[in-house]
PLY file of the C-alpha trace (Angstrom):
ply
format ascii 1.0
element vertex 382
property float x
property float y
property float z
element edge 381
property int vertex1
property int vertex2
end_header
12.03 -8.86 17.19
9.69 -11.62 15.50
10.58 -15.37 16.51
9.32 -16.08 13.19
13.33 -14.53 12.00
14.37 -17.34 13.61
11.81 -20.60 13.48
8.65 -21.16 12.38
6.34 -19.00 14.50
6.82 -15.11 14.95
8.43 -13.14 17.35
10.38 -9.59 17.88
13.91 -8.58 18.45
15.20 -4.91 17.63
17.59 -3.00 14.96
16.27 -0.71 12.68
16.12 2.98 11.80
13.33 5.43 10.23
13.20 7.81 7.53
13.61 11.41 7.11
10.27 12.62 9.34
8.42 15.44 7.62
7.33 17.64 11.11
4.47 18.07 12.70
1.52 18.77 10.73
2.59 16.07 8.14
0.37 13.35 9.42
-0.30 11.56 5.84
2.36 9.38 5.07
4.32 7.83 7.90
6.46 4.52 8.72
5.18 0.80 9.19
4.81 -1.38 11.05
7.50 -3.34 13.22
9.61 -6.53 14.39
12.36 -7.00 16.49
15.21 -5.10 17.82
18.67 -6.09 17.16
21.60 -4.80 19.36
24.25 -2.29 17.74
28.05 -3.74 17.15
29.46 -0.31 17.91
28.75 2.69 20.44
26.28 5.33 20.22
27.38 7.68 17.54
26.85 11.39 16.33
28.06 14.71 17.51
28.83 14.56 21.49
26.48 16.74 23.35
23.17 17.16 22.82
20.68 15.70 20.18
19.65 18.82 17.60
17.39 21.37 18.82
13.75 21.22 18.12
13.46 22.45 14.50
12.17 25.90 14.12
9.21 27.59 12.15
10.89 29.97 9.73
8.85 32.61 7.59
9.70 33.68 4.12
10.63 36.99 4.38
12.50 40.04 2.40
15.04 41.96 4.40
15.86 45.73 3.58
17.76 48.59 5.02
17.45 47.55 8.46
13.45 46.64 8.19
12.17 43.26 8.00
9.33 43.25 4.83
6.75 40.66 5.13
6.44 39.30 1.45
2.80 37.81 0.60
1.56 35.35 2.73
3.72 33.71 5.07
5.04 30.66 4.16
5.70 28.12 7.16
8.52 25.81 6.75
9.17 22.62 8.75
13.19 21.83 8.95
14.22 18.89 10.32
17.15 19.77 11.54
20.23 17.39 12.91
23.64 17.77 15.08
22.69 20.73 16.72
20.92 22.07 19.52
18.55 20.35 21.46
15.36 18.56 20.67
12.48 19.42 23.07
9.47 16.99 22.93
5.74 18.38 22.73
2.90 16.98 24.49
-0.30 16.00 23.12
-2.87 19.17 22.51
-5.56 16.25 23.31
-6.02 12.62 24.79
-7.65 9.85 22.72
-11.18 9.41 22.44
-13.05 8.36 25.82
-13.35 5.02 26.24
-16.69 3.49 25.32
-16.87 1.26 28.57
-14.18 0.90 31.57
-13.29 -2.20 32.08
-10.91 -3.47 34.73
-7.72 -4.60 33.76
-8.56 -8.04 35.36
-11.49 -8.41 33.03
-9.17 -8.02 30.16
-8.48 -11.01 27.72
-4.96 -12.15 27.77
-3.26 -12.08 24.32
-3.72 -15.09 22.31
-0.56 -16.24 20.63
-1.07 -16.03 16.43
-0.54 -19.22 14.13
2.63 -19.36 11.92
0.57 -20.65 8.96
0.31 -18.52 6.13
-2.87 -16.91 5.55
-3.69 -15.93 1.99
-7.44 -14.98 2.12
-9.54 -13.15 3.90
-10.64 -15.17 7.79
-12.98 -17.82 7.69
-13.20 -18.15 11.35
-13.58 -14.93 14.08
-10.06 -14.61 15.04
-9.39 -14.69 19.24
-9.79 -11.77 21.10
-13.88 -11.24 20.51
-13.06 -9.85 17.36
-15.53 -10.57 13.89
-14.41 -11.74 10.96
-13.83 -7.72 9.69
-11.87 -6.87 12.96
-14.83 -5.41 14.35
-15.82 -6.44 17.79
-18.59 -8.84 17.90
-19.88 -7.09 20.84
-19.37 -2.90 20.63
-18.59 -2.95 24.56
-16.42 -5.46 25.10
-12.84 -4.76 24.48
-11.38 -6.61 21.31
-8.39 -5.84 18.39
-8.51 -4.75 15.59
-6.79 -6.44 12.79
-5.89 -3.19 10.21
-2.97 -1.64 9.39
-3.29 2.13 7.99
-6.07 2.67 8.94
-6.10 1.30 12.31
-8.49 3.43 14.35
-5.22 4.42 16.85
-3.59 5.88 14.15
-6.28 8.67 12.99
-6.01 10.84 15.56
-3.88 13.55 14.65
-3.66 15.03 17.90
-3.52 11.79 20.00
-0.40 10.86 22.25
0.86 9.74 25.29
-0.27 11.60 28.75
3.35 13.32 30.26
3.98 11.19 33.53
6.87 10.80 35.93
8.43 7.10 35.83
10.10 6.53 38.42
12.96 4.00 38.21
16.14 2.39 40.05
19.62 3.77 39.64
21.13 1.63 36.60
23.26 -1.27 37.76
24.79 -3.24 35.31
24.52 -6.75 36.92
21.61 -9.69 36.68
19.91 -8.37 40.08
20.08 -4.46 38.95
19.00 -4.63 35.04
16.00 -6.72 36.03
15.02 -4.46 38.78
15.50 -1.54 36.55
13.11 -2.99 33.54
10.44 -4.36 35.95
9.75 -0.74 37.38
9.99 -0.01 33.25
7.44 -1.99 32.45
5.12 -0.29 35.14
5.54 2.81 33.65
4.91 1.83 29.88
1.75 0.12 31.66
0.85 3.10 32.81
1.11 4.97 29.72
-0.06 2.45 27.03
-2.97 0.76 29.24
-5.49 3.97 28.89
-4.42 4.59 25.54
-5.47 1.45 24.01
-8.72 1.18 26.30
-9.79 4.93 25.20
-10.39 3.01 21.55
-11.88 -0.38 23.15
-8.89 -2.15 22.87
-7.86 -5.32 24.93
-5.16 -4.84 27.78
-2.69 -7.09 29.92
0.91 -6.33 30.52
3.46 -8.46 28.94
5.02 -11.01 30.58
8.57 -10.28 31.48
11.88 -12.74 31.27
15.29 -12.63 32.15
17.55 -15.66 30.27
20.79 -15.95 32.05
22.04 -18.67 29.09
23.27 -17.99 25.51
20.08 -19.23 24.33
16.24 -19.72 25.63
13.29 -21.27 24.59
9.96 -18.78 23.78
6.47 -20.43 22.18
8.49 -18.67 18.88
11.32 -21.00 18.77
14.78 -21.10 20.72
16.38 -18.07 20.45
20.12 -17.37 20.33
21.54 -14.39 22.58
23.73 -11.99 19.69
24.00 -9.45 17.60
20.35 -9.75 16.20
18.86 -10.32 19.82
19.69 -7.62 21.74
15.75 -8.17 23.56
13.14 -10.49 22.56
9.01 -10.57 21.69
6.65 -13.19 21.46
2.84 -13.54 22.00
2.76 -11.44 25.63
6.37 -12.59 26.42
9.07 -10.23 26.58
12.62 -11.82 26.77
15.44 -9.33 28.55
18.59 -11.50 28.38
21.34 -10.02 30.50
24.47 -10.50 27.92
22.22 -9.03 24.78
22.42 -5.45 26.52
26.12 -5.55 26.06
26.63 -3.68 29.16
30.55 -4.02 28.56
29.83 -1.56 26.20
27.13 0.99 27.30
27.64 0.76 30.53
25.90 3.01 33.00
23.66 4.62 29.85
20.26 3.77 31.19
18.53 6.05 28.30
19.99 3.60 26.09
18.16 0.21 27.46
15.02 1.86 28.17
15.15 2.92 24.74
15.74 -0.76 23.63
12.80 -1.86 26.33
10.29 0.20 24.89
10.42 -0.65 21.59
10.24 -4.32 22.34
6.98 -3.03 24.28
6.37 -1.36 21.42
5.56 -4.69 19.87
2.96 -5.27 22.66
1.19 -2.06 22.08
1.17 -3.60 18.35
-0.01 -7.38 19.85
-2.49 -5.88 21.91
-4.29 -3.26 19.13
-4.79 -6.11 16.46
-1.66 -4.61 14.53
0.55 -7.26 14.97
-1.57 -9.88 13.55
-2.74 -7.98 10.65
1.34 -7.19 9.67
1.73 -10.87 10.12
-1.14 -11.94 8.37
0.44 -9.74 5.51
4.12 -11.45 5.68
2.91 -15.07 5.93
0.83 -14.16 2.98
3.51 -12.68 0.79
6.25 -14.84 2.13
8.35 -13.69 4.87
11.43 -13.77 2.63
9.82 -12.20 -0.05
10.58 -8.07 -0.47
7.24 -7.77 -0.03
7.19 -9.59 3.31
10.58 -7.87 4.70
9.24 -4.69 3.61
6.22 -5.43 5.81
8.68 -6.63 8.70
10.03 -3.11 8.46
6.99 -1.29 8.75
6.09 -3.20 11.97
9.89 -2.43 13.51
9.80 0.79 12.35
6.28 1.52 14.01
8.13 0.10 17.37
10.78 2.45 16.85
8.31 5.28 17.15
6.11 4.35 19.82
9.85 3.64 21.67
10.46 7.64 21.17
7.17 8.34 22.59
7.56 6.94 25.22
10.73 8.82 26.31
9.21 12.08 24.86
6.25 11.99 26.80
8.26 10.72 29.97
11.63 13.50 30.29
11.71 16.32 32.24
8.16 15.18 34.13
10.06 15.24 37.67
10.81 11.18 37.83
13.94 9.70 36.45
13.70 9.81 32.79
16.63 12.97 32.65
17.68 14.92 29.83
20.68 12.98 29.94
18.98 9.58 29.63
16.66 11.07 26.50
19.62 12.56 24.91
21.84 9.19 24.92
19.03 7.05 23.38
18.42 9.73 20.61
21.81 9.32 19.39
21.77 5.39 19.97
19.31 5.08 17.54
21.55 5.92 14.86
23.82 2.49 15.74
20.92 0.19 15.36
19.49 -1.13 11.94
19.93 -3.11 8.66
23.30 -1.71 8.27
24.58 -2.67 11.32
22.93 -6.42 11.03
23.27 -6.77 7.31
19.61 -7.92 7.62
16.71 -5.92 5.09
13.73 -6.57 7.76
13.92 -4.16 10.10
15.43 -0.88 8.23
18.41 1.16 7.48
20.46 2.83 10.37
18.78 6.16 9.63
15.77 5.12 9.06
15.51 3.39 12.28
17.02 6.44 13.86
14.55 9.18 12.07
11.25 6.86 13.20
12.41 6.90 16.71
12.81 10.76 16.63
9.42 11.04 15.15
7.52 9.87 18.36
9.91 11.35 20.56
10.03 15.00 19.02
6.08 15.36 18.59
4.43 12.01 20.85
2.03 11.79 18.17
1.04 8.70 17.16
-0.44 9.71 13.64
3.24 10.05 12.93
4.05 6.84 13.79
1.84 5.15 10.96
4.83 3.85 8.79
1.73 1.48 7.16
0.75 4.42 5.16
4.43 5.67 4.62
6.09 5.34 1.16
8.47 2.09 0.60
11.26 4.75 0.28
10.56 5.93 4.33
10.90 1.95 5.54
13.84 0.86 3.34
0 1
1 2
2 3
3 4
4 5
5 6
6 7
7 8
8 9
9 10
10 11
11 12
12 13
13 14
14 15
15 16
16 17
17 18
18 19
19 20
20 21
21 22
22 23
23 24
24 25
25 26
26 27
27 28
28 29
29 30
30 31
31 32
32 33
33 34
34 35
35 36
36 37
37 38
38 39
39 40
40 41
41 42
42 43
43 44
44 45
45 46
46 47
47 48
48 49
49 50
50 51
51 52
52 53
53 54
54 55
55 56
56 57
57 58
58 59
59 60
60 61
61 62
62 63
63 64
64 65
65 66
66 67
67 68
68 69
69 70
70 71
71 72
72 73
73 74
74 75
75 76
76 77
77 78
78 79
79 80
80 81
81 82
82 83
83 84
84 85
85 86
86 87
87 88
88 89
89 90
90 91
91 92
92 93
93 94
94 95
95 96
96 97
97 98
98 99
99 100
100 101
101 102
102 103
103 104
104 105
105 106
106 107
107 108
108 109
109 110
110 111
111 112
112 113
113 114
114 115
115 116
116 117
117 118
118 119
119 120
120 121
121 122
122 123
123 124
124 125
125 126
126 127
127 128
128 129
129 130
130 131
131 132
132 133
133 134
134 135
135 136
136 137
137 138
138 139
139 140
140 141
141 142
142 143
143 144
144 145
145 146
146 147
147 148
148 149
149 150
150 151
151 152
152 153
153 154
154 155
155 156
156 157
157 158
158 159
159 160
160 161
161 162
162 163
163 164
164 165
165 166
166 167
167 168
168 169
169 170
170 171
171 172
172 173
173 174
174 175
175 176
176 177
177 178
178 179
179 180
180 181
181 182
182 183
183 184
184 185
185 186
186 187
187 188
188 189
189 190
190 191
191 192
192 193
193 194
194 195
195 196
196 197
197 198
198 199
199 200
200 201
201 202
202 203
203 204
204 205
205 206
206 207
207 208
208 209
209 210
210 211
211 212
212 213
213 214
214 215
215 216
216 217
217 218
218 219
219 220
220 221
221 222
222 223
223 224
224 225
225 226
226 227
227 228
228 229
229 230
230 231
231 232
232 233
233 234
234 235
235 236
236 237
237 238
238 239
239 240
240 241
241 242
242 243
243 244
244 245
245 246
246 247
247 248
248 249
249 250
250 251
251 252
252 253
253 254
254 255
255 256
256 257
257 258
258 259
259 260
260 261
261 262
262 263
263 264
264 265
265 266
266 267
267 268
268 269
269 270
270 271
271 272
272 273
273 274
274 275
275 276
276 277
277 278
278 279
279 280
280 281
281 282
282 283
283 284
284 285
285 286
286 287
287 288
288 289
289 290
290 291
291 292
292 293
293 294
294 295
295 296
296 297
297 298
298 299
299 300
300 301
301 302
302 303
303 304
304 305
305 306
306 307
307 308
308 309
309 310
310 311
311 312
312 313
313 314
314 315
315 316
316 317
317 318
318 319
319 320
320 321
321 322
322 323
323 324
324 325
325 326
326 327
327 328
328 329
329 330
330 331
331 332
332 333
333 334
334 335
335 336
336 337
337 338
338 339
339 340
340 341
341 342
342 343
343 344
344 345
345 346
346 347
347 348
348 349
349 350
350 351
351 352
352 353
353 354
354 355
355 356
356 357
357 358
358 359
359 360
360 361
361 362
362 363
363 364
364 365
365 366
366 367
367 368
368 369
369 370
370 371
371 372
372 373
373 374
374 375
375 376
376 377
377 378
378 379
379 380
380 381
């Protein structure tokens, strides 16, 4: 989530949920870009079990007396389908490009926090970050963002994703001590997933700062922030707020697929801050007026895109022999559904199945051409 929902500078919380997703081989139109995550007022819902099985492939065909008669060409079909079965994430046919110079993660800039002023032109001044006026970097080899949206250079790749790891993690605890411990080994593992990504394209790297509030409200360079309903976790600038009573571990529980969900779409929003994303989606709401539709439409593109590089994550991270279980995947699949506009009775960060569907984009295919919700219809981030 955006601290700009809540003073005058931005910031991210999460609660939102994606569109209908079209399969793989779809790549054009996708959902945008995202914000912040608010936490659910009810439990995880859907059919008990398991999430629906990966869809299948069927071919048009004519059946007769007991023989199967291939009519004409075949016809692939993509079917989405939902409540039953399992879904079974794929793995990327091919990495990202090779980077164009290693450099250390020590050598890395740190993020530089963005302005809350609105922005209506084009930049007069090279923005932070080494980057030209254009978003280009002003010098090819040394890392920088890119400020674009569509066409963001991450987002071209049609076979790009996430390398399958083991994370390893702590048992879930639901104290202070435990959920802390739990989203600091987290954090190593999105580090260790995200960091080569974004350096394969040239792009700037430092892991986000994390923060634990134990009060019912904290300060962040975005504003103070009230723990509730539309704060479940918190992003600002390289800042990453986990407070303890948001995760509403009276209700969850021991469900750790269901706060590592919620953790990596608020480091979603890092992945966002560190490409250039962020700043170009903001440039776009300050410009249009964050109240506007125009600007909550853009606020749902950038939660939305979260959403997807959350379900990713876990896709590219079950089953690899570390602690990410079925179990886990299968109980932040369905949690999606809870989260979103119609839960929050907010329009920034998109309905329940919208939120849900985005999620189960990256999750079901860990592309991340799919998770381009800049180039997606206003329909797919409603």
């Amino acid at each position: 989530m955006l601290a700009s929902e809540f003073g005058s500078t931005r910031g991210d919380d999460e609660m939102t949920q994606p569109p209908p997703w079209q399969g793989p081989g779809s790549h054009g139109q996708g959902p945008r870009p995202s914000g912040h995550h608010p936490s659910p007022q009810q439990g995880p819902a859907g059919p008990a079990g398991r999430p629906p099985r990966k869809p299948a492939w069927p071919y048009a065909v004519a059946y007769g007396a007991g023989s199967l008669l291939l009519v004409g060409v075949l016809v692939l079909v993509y079917v989405f389908t939902t409540g039953t079965g399992t879904p079974t994430p794929t793995h990327p046919a091919a990495p990202p490009p090779s980077p164009l110079t290693a450099v250390p993660s020590s050598e890395s800039p740190a993020p530089t926090p963005s302005t809350s002023s609105e922005l209506t032109g084009p930049r007069s001044t090279p923005p932070a970050g080494g980057a030209s006026a254009e978003g280009q970097p002003a010098d090819p080899n040394q890392p920088a963002k890119i400020f674009k949206l569509a066409d963001h250079p991450i987002l071209q790749d049609p076979d790009a994703g996430l390398a399958n790891r083991a994370c390893h993690l702590p048992g879930w605890q639901s104290t202070p001590e435990g959920a802390e411990a739990f989203f600091t080994a987290a954090r190593e593992c999105l580090d260790a997933a995200w960091e080569p990504f974004l350096r394969a394209y040239n792009l700037p790297f430092t892991p986000p700062r994390l923060h634990f509030p134990s009060s019912a409200s904290f300060d962040t360079q975005c504003g103070r922030i009230n723990v509730g309903i539309a704060t479940a976790a918190y992003y600002c600038e390289g800042d990453l707020y986990l407070p303890y009573d948001g995760l509403q571990t009276q209700q969850y529980g021991d469900t750790p697929g269901v706060y590592l969900a919620l953790f990596a779409h608020e480091y979603g929003h890092h992945v966002q801050e560190m490409a250039g994303i962020m700043d170009a989606a903001w440039d776009r709401i300050y410009a249009e007026g964050k109240d506007s539709p125009a600007g909550r439409e853009m606020s749902r593109r950038k939660e939305l895109q979260a959403q997807c590089f959350s379900g990713m994550f876990l896709g590219a991270h079950v089953d690899q022999g570390g602690s990410i279980t079925r179990e886990m995947y299968n109980a932040a699949w369905y949690d999606q559904e809870t989260r979103g506009d119609d839960t929050s009775g907010t329009h920034d960060h998109g309905t329940n199945a919208n939120y849900a569907k985005w999620w189960r984009a990256g999750a079901y295919d860990n592309r991340i051409v799919d998770c381009n919700t800049f180039a997606a219809p206003s329909e797919d981030v409603a």
